[in-house]
Backbone as CSV, one residue per row, in Angstrom:
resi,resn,N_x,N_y,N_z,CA_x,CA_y,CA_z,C_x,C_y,C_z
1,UNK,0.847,-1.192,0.000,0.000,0.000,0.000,0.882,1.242,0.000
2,UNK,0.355,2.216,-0.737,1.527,3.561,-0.793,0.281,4.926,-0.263
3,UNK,0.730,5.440,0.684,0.508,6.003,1.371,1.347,7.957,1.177
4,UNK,-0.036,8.983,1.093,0.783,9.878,0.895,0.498,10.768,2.239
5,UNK,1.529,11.830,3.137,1.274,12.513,3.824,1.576,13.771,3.684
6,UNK,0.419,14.805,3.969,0.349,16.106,3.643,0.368,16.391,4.950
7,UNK,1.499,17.303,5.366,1.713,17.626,6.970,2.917,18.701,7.260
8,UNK,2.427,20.044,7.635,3.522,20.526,7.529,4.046,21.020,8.705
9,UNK,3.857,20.253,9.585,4.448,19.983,10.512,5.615,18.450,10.379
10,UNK,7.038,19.037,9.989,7.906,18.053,9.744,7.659,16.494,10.357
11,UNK,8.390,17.138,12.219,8.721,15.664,12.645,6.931,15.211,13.055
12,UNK,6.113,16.045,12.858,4.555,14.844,13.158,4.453,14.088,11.580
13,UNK,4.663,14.669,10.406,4.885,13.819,9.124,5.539,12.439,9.109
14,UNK,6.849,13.133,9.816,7.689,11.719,9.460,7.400,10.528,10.422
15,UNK,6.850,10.941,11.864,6.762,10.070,12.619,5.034,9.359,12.124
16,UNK,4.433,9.890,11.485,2.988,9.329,10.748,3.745,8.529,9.763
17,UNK,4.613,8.966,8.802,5.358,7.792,7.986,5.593,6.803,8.281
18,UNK,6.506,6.725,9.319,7.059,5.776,10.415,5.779,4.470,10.506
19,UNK,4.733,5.135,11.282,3.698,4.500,11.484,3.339,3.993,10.178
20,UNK,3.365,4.102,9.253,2.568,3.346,8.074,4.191,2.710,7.590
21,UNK,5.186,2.821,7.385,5.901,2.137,6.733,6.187,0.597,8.011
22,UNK,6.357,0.985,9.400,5.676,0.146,9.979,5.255,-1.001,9.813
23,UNK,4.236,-0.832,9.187,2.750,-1.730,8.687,3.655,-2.441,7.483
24,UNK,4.729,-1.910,7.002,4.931,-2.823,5.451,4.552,-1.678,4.300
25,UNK,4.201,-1.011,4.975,3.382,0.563,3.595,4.493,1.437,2.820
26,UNK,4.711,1.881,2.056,5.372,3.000,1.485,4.744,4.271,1.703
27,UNK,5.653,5.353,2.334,4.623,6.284,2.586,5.739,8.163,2.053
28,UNK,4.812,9.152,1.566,5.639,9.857,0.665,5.173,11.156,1.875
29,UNK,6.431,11.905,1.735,5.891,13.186,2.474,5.962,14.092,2.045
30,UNK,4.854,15.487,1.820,5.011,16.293,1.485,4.543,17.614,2.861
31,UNK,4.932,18.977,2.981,4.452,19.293,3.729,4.208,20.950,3.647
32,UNK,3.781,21.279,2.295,3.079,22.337,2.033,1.503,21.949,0.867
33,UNK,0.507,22.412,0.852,-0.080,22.088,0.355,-0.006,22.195,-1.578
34,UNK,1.169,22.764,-1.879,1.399,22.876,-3.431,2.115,21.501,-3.814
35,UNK,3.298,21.229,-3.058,4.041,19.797,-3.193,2.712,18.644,-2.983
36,UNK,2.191,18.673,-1.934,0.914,17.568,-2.134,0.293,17.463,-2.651
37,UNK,-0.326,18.593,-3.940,-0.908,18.507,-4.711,-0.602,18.210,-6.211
38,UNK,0.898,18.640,-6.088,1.661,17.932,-7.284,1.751,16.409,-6.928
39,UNK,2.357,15.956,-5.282,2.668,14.519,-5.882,1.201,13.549,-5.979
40,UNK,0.127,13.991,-5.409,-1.154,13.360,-5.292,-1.487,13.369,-6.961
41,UNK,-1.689,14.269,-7.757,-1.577,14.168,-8.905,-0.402,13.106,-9.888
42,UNK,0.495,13.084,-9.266,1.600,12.560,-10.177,1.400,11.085,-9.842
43,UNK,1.316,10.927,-8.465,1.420,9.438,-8.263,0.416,8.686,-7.718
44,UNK,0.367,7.135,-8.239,-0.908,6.080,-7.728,-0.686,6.018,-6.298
45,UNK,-1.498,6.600,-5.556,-1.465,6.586,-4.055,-3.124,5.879,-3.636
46,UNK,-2.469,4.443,-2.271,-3.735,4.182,-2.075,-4.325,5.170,-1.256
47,UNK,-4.161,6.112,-0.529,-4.731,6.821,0.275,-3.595,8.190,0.705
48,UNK,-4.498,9.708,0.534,-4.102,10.101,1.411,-4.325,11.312,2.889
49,UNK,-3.378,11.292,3.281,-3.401,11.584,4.650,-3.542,13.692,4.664
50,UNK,-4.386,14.220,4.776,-4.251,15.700,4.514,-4.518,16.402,5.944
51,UNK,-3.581,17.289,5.895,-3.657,18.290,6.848,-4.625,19.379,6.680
52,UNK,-5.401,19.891,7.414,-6.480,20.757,6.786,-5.226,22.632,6.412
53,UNK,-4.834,22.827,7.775,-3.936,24.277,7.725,-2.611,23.545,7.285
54,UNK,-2.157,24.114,5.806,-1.285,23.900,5.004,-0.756,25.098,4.659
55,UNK,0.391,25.544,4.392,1.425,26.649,3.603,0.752,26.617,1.753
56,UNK,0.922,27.309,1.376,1.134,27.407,-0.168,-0.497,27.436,-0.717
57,UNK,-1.164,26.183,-0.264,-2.251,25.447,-0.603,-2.948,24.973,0.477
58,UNK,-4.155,25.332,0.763,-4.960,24.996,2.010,-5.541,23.428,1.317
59,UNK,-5.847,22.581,2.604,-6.225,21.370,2.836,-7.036,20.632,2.161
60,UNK,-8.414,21.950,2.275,-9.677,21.644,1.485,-9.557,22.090,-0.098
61,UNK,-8.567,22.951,-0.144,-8.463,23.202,-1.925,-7.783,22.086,-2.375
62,UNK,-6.483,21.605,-1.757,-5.648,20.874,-2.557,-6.510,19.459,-2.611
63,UNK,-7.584,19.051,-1.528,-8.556,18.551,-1.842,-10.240,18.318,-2.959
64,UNK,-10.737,19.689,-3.171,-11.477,19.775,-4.177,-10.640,19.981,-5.644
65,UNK,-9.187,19.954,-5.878,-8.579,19.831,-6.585,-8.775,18.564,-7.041
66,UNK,-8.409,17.409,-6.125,-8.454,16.546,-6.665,-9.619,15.697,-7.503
67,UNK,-10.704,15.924,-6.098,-11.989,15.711,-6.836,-12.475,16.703,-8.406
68,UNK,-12.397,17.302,-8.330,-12.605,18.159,-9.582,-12.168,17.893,-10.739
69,UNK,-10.533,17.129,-10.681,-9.941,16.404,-11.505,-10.343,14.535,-11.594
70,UNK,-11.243,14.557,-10.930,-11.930,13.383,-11.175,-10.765,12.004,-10.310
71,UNK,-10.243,12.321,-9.706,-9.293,11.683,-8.514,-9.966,11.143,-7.331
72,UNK,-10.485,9.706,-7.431,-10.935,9.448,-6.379,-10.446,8.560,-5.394
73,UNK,-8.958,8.914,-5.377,-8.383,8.254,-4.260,-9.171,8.768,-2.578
74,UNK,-9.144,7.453,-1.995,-9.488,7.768,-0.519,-8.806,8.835,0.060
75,UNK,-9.370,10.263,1.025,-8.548,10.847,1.581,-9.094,10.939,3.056
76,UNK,-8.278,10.933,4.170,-8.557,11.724,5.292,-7.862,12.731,5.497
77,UNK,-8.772,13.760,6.846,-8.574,15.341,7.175,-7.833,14.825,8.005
78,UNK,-6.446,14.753,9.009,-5.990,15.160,9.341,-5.879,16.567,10.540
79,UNK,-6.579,16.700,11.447,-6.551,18.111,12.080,-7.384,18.396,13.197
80,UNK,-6.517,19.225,13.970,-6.926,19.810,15.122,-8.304,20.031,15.254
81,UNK,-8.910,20.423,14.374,-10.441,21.191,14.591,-11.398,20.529,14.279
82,UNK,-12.277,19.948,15.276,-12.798,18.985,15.568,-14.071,19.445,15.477
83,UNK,-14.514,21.061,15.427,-15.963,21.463,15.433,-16.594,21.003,14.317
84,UNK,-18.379,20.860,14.549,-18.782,20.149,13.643,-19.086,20.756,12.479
85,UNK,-19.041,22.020,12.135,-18.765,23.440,10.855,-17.459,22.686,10.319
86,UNK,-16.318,22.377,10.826,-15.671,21.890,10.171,-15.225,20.553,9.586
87,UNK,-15.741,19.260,10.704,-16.199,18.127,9.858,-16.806,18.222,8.419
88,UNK,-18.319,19.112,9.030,-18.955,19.336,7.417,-18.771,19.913,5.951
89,UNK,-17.689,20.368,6.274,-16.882,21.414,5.692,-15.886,20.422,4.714
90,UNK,-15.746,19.529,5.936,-14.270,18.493,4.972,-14.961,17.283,4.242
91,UNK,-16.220,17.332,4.837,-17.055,16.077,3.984,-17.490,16.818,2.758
92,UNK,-18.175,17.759,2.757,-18.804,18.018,1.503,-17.520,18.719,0.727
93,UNK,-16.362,18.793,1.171,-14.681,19.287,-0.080,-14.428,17.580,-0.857
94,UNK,-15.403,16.149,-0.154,-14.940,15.209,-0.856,-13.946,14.297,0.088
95,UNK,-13.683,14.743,1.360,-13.144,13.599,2.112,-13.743,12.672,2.401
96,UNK,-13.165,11.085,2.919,-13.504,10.216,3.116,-13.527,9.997,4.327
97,UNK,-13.105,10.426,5.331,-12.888,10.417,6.913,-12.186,11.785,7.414
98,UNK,-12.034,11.777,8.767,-11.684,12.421,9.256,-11.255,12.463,10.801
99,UNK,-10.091,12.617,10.845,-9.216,12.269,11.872,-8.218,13.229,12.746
100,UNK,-9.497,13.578,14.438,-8.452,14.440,14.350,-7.477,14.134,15.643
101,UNK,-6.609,15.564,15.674,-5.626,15.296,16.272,-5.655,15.757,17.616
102,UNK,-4.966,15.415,18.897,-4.050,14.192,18.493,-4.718,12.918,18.645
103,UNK,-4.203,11.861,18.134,-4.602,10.516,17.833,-3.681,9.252,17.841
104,UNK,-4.273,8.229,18.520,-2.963,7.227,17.906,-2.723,6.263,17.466
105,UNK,-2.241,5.439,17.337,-0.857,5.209,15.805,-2.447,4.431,15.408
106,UNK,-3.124,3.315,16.608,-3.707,1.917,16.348,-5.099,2.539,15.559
107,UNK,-5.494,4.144,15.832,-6.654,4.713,15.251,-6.323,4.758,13.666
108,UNK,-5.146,5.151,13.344,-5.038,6.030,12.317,-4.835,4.928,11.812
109,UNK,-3.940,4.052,11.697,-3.605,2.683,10.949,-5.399,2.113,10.443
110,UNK,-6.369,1.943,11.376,-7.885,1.236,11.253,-7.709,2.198,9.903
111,UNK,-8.362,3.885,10.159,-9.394,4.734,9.464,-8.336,4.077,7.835
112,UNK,-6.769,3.919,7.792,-6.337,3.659,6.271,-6.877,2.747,5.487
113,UNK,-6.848,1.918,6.609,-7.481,0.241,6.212,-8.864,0.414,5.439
114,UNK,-9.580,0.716,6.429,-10.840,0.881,6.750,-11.023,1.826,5.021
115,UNK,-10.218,2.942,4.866,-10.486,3.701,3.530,-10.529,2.949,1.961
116,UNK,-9.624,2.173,2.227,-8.656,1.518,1.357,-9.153,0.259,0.994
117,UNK,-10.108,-0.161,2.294,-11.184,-1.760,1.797,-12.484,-0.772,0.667
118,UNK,-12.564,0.487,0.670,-14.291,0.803,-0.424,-13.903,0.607,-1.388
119,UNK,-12.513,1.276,-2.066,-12.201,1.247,-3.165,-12.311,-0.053,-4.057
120,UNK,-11.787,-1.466,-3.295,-11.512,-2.057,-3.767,-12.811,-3.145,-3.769
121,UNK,-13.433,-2.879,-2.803,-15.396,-3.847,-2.842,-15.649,-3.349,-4.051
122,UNK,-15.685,-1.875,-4.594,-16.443,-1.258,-5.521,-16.009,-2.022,-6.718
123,UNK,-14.300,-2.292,-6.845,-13.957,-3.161,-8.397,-14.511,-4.693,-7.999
124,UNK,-14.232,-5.008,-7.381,-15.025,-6.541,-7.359,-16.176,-6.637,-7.609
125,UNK,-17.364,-5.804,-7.008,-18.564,-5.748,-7.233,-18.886,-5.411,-8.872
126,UNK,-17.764,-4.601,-9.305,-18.179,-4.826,-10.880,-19.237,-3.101,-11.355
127,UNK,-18.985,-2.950,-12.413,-19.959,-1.551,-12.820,-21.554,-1.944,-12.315
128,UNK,-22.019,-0.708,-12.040,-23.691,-0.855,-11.789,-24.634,-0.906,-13.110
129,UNK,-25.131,-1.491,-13.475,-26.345,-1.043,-14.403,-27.679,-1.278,-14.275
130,UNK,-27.829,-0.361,-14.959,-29.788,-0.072,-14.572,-29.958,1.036,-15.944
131,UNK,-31.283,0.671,-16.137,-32.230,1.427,-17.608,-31.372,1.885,-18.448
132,UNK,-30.355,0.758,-18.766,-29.419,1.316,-19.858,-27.963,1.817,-19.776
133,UNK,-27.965,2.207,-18.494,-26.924,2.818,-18.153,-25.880,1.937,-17.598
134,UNK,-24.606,2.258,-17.472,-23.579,1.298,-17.191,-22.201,2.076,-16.027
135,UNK,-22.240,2.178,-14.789,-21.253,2.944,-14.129,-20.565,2.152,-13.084
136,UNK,-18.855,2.836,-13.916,-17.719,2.077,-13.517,-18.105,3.299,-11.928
137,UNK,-17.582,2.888,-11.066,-17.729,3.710,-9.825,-15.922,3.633,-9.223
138,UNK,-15.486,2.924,-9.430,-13.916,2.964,-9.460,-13.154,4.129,-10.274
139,UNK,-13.647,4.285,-11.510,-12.983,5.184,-12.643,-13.824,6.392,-12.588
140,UNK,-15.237,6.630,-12.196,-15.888,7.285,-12.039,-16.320,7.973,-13.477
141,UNK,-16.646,6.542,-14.321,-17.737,6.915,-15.789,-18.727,6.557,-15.993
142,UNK,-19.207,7.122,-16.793,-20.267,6.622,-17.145,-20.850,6.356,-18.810
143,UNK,-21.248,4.993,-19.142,-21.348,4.635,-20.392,-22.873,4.826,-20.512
144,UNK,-23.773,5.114,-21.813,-25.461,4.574,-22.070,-25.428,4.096,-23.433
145,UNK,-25.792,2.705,-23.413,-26.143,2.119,-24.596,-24.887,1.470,-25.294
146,UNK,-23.852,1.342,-24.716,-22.786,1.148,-25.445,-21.756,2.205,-25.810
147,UNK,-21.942,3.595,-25.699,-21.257,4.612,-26.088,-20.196,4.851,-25.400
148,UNK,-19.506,5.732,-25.654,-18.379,6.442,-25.102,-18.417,6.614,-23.507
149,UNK,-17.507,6.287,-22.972,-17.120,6.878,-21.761,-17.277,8.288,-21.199
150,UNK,-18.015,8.614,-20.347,-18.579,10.504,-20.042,-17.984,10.212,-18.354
151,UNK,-16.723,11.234,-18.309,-16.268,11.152,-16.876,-17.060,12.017,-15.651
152,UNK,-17.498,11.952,-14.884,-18.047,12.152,-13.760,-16.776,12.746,-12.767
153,UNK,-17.635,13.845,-12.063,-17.028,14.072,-10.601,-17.728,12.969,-9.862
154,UNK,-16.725,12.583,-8.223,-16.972,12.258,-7.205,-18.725,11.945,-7.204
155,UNK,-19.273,13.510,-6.578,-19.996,13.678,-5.838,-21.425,13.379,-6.807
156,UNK,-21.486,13.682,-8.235,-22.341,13.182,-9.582,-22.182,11.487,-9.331
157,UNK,-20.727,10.607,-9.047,-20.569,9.293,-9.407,-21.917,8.781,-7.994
158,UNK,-21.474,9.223,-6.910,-22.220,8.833,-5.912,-23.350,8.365,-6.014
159,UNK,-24.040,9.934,-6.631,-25.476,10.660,-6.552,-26.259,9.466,-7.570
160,UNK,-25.539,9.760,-8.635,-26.226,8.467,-9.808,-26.280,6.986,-9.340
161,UNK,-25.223,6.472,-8.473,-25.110,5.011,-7.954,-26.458,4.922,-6.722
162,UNK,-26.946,6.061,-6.503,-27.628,5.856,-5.107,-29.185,5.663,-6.037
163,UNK,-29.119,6.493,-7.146,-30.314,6.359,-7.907,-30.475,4.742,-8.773
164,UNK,-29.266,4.539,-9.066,-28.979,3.453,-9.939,-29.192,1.434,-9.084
165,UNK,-29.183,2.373,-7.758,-29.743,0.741,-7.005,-31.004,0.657,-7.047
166,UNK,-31.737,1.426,-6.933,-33.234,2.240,-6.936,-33.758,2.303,-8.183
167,UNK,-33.582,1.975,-9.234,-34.361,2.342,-10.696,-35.966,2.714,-10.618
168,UNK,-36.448,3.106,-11.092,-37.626,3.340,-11.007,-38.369,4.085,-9.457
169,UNK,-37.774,3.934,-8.424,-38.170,4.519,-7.488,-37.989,5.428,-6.816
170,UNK,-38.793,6.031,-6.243,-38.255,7.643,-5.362,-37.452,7.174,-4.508
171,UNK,-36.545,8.416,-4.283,-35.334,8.560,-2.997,-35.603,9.460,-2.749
172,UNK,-35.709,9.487,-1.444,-35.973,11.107,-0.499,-34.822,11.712,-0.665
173,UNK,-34.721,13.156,-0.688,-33.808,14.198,-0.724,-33.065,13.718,0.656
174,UNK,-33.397,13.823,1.488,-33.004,13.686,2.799,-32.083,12.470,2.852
175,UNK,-32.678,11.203,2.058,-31.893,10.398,2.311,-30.332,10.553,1.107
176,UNK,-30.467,11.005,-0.057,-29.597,11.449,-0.467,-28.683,12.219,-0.160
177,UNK,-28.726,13.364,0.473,-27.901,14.060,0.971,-27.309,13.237,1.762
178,UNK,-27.697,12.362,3.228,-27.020,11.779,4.014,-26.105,10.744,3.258
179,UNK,-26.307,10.001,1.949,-25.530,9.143,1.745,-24.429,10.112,0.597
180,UNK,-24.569,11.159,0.063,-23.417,11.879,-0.558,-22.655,12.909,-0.189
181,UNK,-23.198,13.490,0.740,-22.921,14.154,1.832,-22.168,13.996,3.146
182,UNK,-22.759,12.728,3.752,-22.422,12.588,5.103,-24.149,12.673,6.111
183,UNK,-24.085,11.405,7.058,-25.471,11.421,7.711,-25.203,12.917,8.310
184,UNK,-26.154,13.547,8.669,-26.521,14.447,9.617,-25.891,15.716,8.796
185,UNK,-25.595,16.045,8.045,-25.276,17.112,7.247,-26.575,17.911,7.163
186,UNK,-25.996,19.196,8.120,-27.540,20.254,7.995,-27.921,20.672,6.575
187,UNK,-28.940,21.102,6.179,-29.459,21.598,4.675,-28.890,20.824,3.779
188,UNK,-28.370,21.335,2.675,-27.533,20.275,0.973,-29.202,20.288,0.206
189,UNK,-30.187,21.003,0.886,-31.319,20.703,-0.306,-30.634,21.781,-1.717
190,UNK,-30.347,22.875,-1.403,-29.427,23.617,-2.609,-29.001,22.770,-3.263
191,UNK,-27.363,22.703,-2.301,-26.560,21.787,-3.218,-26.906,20.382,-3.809
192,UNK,-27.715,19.488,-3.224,-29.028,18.329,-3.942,-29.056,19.126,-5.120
193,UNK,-29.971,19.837,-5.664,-30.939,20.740,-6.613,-29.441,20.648,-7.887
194,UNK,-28.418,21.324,-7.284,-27.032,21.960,-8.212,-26.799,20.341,-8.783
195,UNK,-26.425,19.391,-7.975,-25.539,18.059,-8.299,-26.500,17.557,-9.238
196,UNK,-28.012,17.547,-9.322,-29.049,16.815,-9.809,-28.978,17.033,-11.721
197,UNK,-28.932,18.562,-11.378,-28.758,19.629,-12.706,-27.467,19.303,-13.543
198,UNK,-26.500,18.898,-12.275,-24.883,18.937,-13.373,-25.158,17.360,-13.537
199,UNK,-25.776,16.308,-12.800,-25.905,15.064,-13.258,-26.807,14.356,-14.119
200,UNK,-27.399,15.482,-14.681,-28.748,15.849,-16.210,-27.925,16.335,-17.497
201,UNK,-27.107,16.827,-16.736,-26.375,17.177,-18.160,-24.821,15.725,-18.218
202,UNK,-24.848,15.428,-17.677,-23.865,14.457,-18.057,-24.405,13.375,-18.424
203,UNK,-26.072,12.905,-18.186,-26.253,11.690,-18.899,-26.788,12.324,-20.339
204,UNK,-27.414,13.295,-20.110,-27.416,13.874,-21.522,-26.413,13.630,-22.304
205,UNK,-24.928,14.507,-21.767,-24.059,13.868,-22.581,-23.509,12.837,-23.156
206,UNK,-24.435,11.831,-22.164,-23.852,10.117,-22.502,-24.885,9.575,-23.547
207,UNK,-25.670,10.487,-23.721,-26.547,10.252,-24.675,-27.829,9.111,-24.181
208,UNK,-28.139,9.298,-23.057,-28.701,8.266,-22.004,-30.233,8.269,-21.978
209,UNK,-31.080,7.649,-22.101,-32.746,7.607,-22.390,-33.136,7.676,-20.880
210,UNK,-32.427,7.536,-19.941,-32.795,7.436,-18.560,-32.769,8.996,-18.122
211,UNK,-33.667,9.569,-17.310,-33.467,10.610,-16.889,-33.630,10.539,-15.279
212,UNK,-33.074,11.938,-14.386,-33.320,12.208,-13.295,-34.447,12.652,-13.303
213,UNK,-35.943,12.360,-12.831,-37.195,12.822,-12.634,-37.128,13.045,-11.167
214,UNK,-38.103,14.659,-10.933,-37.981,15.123,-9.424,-39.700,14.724,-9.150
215,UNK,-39.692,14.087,-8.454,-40.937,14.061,-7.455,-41.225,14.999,-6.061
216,UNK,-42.533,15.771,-6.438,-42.446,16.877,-5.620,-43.169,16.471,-4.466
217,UNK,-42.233,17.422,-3.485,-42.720,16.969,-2.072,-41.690,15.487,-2.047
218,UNK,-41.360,14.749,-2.523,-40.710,13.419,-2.399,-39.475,13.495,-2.025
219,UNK,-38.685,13.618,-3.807,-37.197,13.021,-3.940,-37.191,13.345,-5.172
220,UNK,-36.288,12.283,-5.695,-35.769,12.196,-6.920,-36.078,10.651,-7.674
221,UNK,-36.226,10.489,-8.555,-35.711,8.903,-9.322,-35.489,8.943,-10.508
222,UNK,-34.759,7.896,-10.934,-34.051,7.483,-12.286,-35.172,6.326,-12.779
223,UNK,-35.575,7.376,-14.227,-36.382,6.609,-14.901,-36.425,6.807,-16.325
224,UNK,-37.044,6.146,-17.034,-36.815,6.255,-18.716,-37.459,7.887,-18.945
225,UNK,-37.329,8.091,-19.844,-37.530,9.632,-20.352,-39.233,9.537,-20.512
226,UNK,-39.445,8.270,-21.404,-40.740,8.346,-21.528,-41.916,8.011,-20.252
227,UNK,-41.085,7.943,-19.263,-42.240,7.378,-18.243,-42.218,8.925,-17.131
228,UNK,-42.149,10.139,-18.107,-42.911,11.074,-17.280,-41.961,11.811,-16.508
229,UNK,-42.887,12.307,-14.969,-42.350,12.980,-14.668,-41.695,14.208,-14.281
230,UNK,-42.076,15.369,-13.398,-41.608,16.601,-13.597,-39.917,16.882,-13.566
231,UNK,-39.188,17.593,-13.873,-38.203,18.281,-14.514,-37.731,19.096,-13.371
């Protein structure tokens, strides 16, 4: 397992290295947020480790960086600030956990593990399909009908997989947000509304007969174009 740490605090970096090379892990250090965002980009990392207060590049950018670039390596926050404004803060930038400090070795070793087993259920389990549609959730694409590959953000790959177990049926807003979001995440009916809109235009782009239909007062569901539906 290769392991990256964003920490710019030197000797707490190297001694977090320590701890994962430890284990048998390879682990890379960087400790401004511009170097972590170059080597997270450059290299296959199973997971990594981010500091939220970084030099150069803050925590949560060098984070929605990645997601944005369609990078869905596992990451945890890393950090002192434990309020729940800022949990929510690091869940909806696209983290996978969050870990704060201080902490030790036997916690932080679980949350890697623990990150590092989704990735890999998701390739075994194989792409999802439903009404046509076909999504790798590992690579984060999406095929309809046989066509071309249409890459997805993160938070679109989610949103569609939560609809895509569900075909034909409503999902409460509420329960969506908690599973793309994070449970207990106050409001996201906005941001729901935004992800729904950018995930209409990407099956559009896939050229996809399935649409997102909103049920009012309800939710949402994924259903053929012709079976209705308000918009």
């Amino acid at each position: 397992m290769r392991v990256l740490v964003v920490e710019d605090a030197w000797r707490l970096a190297e001694a977090v290295a320590e701890i994962l090379r430890g284990e048998g892990w390879s682990a890379d250090v960087a400790t401004d947020g511009g170097r972590g965002a170059e080597l997270a980009a450059a290299g296959a990392y199973d997971c990594v480790l981010l500091d939220v207060m970084l030099p150069v590049m803050g925590g949560l950018d060098v984070l929605r960086g990645m997601r944005e670039a369609g990078d869905a390596t596992p990451v945890i926050l890393v950090t002192a600030r434990d309020a729940v404004p800022d949990r929510v803060a690091g869940l909806d930038a696209g983290a996978d956990d969050y870990l704060v400090k201080p902490f030790h070795a036997e916690e932080l070793l679980a949350r890697v593990r623990a990150v590092c087993r989704r990735p890999r259920a998701i390739e075994e389990a194989g792409p999802l399909r439903a009404l046509g549609l076909e999504l790798d959730e590992g690579s984060l694409e999406l095929r309809a009908a046989g066509g071309a590959a249409v890459a997805l953000r993160a938070r679109e790959c989610q949103l569609l997989a939560e609809l895509m177990a569900r075909p034909g049926r409503v999902v409460a807003k509420r329960d969506l947000i908690d599973r793309v979001w994070g449970p207990g995440t106050a409001g996201g009916g906005n941001r729901l509304e935004v992800l729904v809109h950018d995930l209409r235009l990407r099956l559009a782009e896939a050229g996809a007969t399935a649409e997102v239909a909103t049920v009012r007062g309800a939710g949402y569901a994924l259903r053929e174009a012709s079976a209705g539906g308000a918009r």
